[in-house]
matplotlib code that plots the C-alpha trace (Angstrom):
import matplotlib.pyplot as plt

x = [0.0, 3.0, 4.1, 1.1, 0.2, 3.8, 3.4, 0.1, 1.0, 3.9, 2.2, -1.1, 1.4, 2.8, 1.9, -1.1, -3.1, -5.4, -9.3, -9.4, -7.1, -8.1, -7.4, -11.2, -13.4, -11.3, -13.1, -12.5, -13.3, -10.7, -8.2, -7.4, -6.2, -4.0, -0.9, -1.2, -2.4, 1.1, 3.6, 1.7, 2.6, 6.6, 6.9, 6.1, 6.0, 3.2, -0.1, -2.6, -6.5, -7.3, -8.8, -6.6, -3.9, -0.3, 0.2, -2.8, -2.1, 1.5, 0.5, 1.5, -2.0, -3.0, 0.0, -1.9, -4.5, -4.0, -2.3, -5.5, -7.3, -4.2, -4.8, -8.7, -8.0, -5.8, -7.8, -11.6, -13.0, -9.8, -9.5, -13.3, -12.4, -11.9, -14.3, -16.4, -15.7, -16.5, -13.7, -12.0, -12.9, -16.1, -15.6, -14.1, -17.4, -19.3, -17.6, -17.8, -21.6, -22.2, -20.1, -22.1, -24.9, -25.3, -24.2, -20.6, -18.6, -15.2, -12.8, -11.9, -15.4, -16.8, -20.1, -21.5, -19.1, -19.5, -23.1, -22.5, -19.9, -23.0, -25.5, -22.4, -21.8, -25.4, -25.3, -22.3, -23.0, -22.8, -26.2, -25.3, -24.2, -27.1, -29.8, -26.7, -26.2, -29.7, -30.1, -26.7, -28.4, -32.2, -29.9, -28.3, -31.4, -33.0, -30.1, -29.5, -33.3, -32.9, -31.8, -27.8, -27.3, -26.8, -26.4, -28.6, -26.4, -26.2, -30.0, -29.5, -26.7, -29.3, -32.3, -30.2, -29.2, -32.6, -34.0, -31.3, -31.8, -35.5, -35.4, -33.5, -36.4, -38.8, -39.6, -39.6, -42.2, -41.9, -44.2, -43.3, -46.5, -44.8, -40.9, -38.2, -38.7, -35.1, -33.5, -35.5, -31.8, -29.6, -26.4, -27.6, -29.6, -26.2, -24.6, -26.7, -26.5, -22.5, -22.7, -24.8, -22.9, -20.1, -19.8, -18.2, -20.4, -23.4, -21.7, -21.2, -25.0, -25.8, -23.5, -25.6, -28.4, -27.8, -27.8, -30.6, -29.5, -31.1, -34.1, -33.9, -31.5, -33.7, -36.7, -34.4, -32.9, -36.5, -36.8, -40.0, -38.9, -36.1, -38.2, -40.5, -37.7, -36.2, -39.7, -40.2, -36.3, -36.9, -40.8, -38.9, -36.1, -38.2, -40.2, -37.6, -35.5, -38.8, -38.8, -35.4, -34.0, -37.7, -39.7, -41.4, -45.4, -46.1, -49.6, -51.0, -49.9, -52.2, -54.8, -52.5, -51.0, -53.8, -57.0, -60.2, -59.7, -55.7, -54.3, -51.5, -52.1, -49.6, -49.8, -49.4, -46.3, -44.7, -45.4, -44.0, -41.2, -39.9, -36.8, -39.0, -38.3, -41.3, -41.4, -38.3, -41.2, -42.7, -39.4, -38.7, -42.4, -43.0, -39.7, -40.0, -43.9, -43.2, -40.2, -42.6, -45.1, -43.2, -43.2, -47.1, -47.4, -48.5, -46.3, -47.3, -46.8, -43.3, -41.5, -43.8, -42.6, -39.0, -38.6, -40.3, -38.4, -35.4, -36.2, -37.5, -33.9, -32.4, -34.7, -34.8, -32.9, -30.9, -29.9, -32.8, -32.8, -31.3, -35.5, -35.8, -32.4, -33.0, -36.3, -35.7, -31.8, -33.4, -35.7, -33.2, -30.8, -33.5, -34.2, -30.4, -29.5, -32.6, -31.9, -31.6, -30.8, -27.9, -29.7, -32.6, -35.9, -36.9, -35.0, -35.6, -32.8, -34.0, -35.7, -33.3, -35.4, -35.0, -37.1, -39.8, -38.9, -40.3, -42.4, -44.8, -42.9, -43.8, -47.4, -48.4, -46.0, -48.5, -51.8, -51.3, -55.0, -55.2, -52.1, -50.2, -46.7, -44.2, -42.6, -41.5, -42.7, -40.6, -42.1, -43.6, -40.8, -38.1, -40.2, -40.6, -36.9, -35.4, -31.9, -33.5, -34.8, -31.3, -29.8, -31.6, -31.8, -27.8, -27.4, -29.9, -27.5, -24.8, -26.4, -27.5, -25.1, -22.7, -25.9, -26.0, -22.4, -22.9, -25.4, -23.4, -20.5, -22.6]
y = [0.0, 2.6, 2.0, 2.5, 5.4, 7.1, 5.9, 7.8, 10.6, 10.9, 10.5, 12.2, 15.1, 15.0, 16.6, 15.3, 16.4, 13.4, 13.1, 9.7, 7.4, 2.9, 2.9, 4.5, 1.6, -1.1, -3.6, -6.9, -8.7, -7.2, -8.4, -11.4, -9.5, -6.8, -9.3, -9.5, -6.0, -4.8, -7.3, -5.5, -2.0, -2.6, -3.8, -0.5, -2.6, -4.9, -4.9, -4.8, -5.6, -2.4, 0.4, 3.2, 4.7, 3.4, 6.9, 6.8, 3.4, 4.9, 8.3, 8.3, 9.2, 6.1, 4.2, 6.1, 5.1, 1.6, 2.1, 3.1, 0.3, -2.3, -0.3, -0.8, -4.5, -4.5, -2.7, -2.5, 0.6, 2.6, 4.6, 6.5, 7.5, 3.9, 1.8, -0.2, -4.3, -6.8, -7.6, -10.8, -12.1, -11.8, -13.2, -16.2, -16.3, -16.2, -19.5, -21.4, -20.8, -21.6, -25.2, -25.8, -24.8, -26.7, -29.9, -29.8, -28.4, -27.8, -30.9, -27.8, -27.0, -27.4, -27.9, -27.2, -24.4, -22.5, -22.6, -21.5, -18.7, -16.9, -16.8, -15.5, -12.6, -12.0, -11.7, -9.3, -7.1, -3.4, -2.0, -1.1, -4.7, -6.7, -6.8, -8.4, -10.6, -11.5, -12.3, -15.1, -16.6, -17.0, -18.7, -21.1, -21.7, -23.8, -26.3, -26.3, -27.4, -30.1, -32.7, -32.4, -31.4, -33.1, -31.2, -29.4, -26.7, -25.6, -25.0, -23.4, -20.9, -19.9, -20.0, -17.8, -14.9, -14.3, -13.4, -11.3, -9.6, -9.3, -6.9, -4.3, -3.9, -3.5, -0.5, -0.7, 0.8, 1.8, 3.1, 0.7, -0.8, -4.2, -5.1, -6.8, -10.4, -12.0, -15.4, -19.1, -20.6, -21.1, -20.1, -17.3, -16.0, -16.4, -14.0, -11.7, -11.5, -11.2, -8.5, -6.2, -6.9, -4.6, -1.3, -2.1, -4.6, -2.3, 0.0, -3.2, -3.3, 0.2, 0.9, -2.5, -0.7, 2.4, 0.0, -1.6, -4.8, -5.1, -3.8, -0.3, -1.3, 0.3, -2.2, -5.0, -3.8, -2.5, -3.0, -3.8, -6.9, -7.7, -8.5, -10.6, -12.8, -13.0, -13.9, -16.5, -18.2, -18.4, -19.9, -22.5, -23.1, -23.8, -26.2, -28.1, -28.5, -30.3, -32.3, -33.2, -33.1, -33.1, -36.0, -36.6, -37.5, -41.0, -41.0, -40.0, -43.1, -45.6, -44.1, -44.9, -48.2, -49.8, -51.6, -50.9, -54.0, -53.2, -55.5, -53.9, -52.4, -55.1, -54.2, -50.3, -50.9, -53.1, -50.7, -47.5, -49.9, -50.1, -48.6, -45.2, -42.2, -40.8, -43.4, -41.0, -39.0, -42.0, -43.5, -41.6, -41.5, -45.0, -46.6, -45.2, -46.4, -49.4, -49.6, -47.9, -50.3, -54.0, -54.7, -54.7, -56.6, -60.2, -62.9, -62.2, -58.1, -58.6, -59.7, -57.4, -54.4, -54.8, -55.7, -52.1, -50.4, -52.0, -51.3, -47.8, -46.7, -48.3, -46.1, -42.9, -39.4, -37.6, -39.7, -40.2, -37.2, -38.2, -38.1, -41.1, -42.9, -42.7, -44.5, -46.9, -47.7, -49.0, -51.3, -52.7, -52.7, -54.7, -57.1, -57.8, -58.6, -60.8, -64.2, -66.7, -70.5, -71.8, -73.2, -72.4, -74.3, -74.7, -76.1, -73.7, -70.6, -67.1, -64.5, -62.5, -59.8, -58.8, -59.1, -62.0, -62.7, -59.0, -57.9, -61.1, -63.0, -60.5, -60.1, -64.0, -64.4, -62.0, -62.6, -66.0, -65.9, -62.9, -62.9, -65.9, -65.6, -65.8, -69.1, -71.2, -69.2, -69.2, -71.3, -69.1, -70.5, -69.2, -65.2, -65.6, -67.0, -65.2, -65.6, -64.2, -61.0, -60.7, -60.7, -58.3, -55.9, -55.9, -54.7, -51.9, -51.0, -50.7, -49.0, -46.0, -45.9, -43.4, -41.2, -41.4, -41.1, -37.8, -36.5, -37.4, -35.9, -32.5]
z = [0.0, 0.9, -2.7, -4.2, -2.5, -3.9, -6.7, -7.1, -5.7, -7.7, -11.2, -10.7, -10.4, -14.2, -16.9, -19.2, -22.1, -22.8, -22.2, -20.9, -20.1, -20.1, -16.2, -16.2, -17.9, -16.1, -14.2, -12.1, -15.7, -17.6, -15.4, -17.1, -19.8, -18.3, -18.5, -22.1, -22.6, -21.0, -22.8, -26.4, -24.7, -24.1, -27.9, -30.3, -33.4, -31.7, -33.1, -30.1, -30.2, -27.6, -29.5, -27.2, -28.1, -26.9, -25.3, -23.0, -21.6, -21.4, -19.3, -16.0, -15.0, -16.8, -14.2, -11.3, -12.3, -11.9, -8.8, -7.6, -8.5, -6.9, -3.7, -3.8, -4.3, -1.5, 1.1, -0.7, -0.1, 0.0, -2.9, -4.6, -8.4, -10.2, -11.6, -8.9, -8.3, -6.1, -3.5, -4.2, -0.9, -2.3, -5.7, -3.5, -1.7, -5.0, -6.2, -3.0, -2.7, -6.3, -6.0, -2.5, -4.0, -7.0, -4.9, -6.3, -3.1, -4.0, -2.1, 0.9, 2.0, 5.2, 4.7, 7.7, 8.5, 5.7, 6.2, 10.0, 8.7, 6.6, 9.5, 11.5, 8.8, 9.3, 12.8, 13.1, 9.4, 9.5, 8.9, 5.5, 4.6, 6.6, 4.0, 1.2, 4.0, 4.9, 1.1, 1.5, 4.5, 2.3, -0.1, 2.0, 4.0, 0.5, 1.1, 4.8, 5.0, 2.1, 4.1, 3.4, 6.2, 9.4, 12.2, 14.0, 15.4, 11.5, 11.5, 15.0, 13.9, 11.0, 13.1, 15.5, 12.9, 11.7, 15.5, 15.7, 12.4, 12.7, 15.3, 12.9, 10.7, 13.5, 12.1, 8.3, 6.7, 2.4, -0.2, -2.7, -4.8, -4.9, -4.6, -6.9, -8.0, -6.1, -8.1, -7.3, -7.0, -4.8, -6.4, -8.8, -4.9, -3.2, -5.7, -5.4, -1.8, -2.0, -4.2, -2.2, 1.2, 0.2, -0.8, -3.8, -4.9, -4.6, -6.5, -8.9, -8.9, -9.0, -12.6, -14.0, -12.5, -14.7, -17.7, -17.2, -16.2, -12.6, -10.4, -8.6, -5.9, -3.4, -4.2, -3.9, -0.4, 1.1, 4.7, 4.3, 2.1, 4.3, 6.8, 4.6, 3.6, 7.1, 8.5, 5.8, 5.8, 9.8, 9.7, 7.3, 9.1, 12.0, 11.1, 8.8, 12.2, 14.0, 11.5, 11.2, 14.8, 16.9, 17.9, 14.5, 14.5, 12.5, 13.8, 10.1, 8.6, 9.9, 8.1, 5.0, 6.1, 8.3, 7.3, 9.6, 10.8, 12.4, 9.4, 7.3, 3.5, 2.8, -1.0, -0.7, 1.8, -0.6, -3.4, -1.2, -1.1, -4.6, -6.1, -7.5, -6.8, -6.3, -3.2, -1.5, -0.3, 1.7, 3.2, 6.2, 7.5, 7.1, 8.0, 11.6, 11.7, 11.0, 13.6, 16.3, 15.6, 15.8, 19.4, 19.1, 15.5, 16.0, 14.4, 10.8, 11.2, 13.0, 9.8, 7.4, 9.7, 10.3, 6.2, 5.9, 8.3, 6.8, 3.3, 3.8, 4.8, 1.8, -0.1, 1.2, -0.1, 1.3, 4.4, 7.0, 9.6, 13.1, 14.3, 12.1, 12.6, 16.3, 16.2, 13.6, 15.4, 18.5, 17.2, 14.8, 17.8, 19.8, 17.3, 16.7, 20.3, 21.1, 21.5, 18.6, 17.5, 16.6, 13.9, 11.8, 12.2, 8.6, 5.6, 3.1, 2.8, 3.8, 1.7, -0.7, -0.4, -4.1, -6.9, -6.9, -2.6, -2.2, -4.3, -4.6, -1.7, 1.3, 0.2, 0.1, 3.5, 5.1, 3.3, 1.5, 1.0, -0.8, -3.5, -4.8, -4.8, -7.9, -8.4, -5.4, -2.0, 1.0, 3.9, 7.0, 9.1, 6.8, 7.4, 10.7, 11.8, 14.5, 12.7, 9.6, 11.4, 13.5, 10.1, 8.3, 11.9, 11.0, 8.0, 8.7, 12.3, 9.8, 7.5, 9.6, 12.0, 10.4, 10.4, 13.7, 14.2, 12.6, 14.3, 18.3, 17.1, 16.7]

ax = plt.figure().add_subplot(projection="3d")
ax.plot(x, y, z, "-o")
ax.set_aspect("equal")
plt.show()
């Protein structure tokens, strides 16, 4: 910075005749060609693309020019009379939201820190740089709430910067008859936010403004809308943390997975079961029914139950949330530590559960009256074994146990 400064001084102080000099239109996306730009200039018989002539790029007020803009890179802010760009801590921010964002996070990321860092940002912004701030977090809230995420305190650090925002705005009132329309995704949201959390970038905003590019940057940082999105981000966050971390409410599902008469809609369970994905939507919900319910299932229900506890897990996207792993674990880890035989009471091998064994092969275990199975059926002893059910309890511990590893460690 000391050089820079002399340097300005130094040759804002010569002599110069010309009108404008390239220093002026310079922005953060013509850097990449400033290397090649000057290698043209030190070679006079070099035929260059830029449209200036060699003596303006040449002037010193040009040089100072540039020094300028080095010392606004350096310290952001710093210097008023260059063209305005994004800080490149903020350019840096950009490109990690938009990897995290689009599901690609760069190898480096923390996740869950990097979530945590914007709701801190939030939390201890300058009232100028709050709203760009609060438009970060409402981007990062979409995928903190997806289900990516596993721990809670990152909901909690998010939940936590919003109630302290809100209280900022108590007072917002505006005239507007109806504010901006902000981006629907994640990444493009994020940038946005960046770029209006700095002075720079709002100045960013503010020459695209001037060119019709974006909204009136006052409709986009109303107070009025601020608090609309904080209000909505935090009534979302809420109730995506219940769900995810809370004690989660299965009662609805007997209506879908009980007859009048107590017995199991064994044909929608096994269809809810299937490798579809519109069956994602299903999994977690009736996985931990089904777990809740096996100590009371009669000897038919007990194998019907765990298979769908089991299975649901297998199918389910993203990872279950720790308020299903929880449930479903300690029936699974019931069921694995009960006792067994040391050898199985029928003759016939276990269920595969695959293909024919499941979809035909639970129905007819269950309601052998109602649908025939395909091919050669499993005996009821072969269901019902107590080393079959230890087995497939198992794999389902192992299976979710990193989940809840996850989720202790938080």
């Amino acid at each position: 910075m000391a050089a820079l400064k002399a340097a300005d001084t130094a040759l804002r102080e010569r002599p110069c005749d010309h009108e404008s000099h390239p220093y002026a239109s310079h922005d953060g996306a013509d850097d990449t060609y400033l290397t090649e730009q000057l290698s043209l200039l030190a070679d006079d018989a070099a035929d260059g693309e830029d449209d200036r002539a060699r003596s303006e790029w040449r002037c010193p007020h040009n040089a100072a020019g540039f020094a300028r803009i080095a010392m606004d890179i350096v310290e952001p802010g710093s210097v008023r009379d260059v063209p305005p760009r994004l800080p490149v801590e903020a350019t840096n921010t950009i490109d990690t939201l938009a990897a995290l964002l689009h599901g690609y996070p760069k190898p480096w990321t923390d996740i869950d820190e990097e979530i945590s860092s914007q709701a801190w940002n939030l939390s201890t912004a300058d009232p100028e740089d709050r709203a760009g701030h609060l438009l970060i977090v409402r981007a990062v809230t979409w995928y903190a709430v997806s289900g990516m995420v596993r721990a809670k305190s990152v909901l909690d650090d998010l939940v936590d910067a919003l109630e302290r925002t809100l209280p900022h705005y108590a007072d917002a009132s505006c005239g507007h008859e109806r504010h901006a329309t902000l981006p629907d995704s994640g990444p493009d949201a994020a940038e946005l936010g960046v770029v209006l959390s700095s002075s720079g970038g709002r100045a960013v905003y503010a020459r695209d403004q001037r060119a019709g590019r974006t909204p009136p940057l006052e409709s986009v940082l109303c107070p009025v809308f601020m608090t609309e999105i904080a209000e909505e981000s935090l009534r979302v966050l809420r109730e995506r943390r219940e769900e995810l971390f809370g004690a989660r409410d299965t009662s609805h599902a007997d209506a879908e997975y009980l007859r009048a008469d107590g017995r199991l809609e064994i044909e929608r369970i096994v269809e809810r079961l299937d490798y579809k994905s519109w069956n994602e939507q299903y999994a977690y919900d009736l996985g931990l029914w089904a777990a809740r319910r096996y100590e009371q299932a009669d000897e038919r229900g007990r194998p019907v139950l765990l298979l769908t506890a089991c299975q649901a897990m297998k199918i389910s996207y993203p990872d279950p949330p720790p308020s299903v792993v929880r449930g479903v674990l300690a029936t699974m880890r019931a069921v694995a530590a009960a006792p067994r035989p040391l050898e199985c009471a029928h003759e016939d091998e276990h269920p595969t559960l695959q293909y024919a064994d499941f979809g035909s092969g639970l129905p007819h275990f269950y309601a052998p009256e109602e649908f025939s199975p395909a091919g050669e059926p499993h005996s009821r002893e072969a269901w019902t074994c107590p080393n079959f059910a230890a087995a497939v309890a198992e794999e389902c511990v192992r299976d979710l146990e990193n989940a809840e590893l996850d989720e202790d460690e938080d």
